[in-house]
N, C-alpha and C positions, 0 to 999 in steps of 0.2 A: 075375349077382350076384357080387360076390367075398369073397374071406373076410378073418376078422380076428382075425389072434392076439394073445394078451394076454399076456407076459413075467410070471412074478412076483405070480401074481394069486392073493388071499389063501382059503384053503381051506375058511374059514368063509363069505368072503362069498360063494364059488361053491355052497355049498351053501346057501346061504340063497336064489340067486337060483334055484337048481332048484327049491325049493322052492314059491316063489313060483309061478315060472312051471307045474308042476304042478299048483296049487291054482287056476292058470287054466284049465287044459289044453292049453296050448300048450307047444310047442317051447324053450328054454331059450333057442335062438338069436334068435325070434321075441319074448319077453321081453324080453330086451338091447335088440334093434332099437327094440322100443316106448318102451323106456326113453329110447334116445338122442335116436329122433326126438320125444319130450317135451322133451327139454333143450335141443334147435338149432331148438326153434319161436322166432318171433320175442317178445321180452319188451317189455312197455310201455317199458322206456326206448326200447328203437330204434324202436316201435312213434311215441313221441313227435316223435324225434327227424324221422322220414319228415314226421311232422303238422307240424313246426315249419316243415319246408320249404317246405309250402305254401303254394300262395297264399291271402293272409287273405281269409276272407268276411266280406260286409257285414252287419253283424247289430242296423243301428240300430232302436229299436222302429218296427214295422210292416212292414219290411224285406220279415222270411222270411215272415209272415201273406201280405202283398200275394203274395208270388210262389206262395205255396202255395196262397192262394184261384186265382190265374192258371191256377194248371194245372188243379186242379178245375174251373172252370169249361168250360176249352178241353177236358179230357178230355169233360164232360157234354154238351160241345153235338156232340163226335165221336158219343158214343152215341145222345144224341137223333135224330142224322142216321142213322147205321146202320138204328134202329129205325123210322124213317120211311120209311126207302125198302125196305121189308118188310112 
């Protein structure tokens, strides 16, 4: 892991983040972390942007019904066979 110093960094809000992180019981450094890895998770805009890329599904009515009855079906006849030949 490596480290990361902070130039300039305001006295109230350091002690506000001790604070915090104490009334978690973690580590001050382990607070920040949390923090930052909350803020570089990925957000619905680019979260969208990935989905726009995609390729579009066909979603005419009966479409997703038909394929979803498909697989239930095929999954139930896999199980029905399992259980037959037991």
């Amino acid at each position: 892991m490596t480290a990361l110093q902070v130039r300039d960094f305001p006295q109230e809000l350091h002690a506000e983040l001790r604070r915090r992180a104490r009334r978690e019981g973690i580590t001050l450094g382990e607070y920040v972390t949390r923090l930052l890895r909350r803020e570089i998770e990925p957000t619905s805009g680019s979260w969208l942007e990935e989905l726009a890329a995609d390729e579009p599904v066909d979603l005419r009515p009966g479409t997703v019904a038909d394929r979803v009855r498909a697989d239930r079906d095929a999954r139930e006849e896999e199980l029905l066979g399992r259980v037959q030949r037991h």
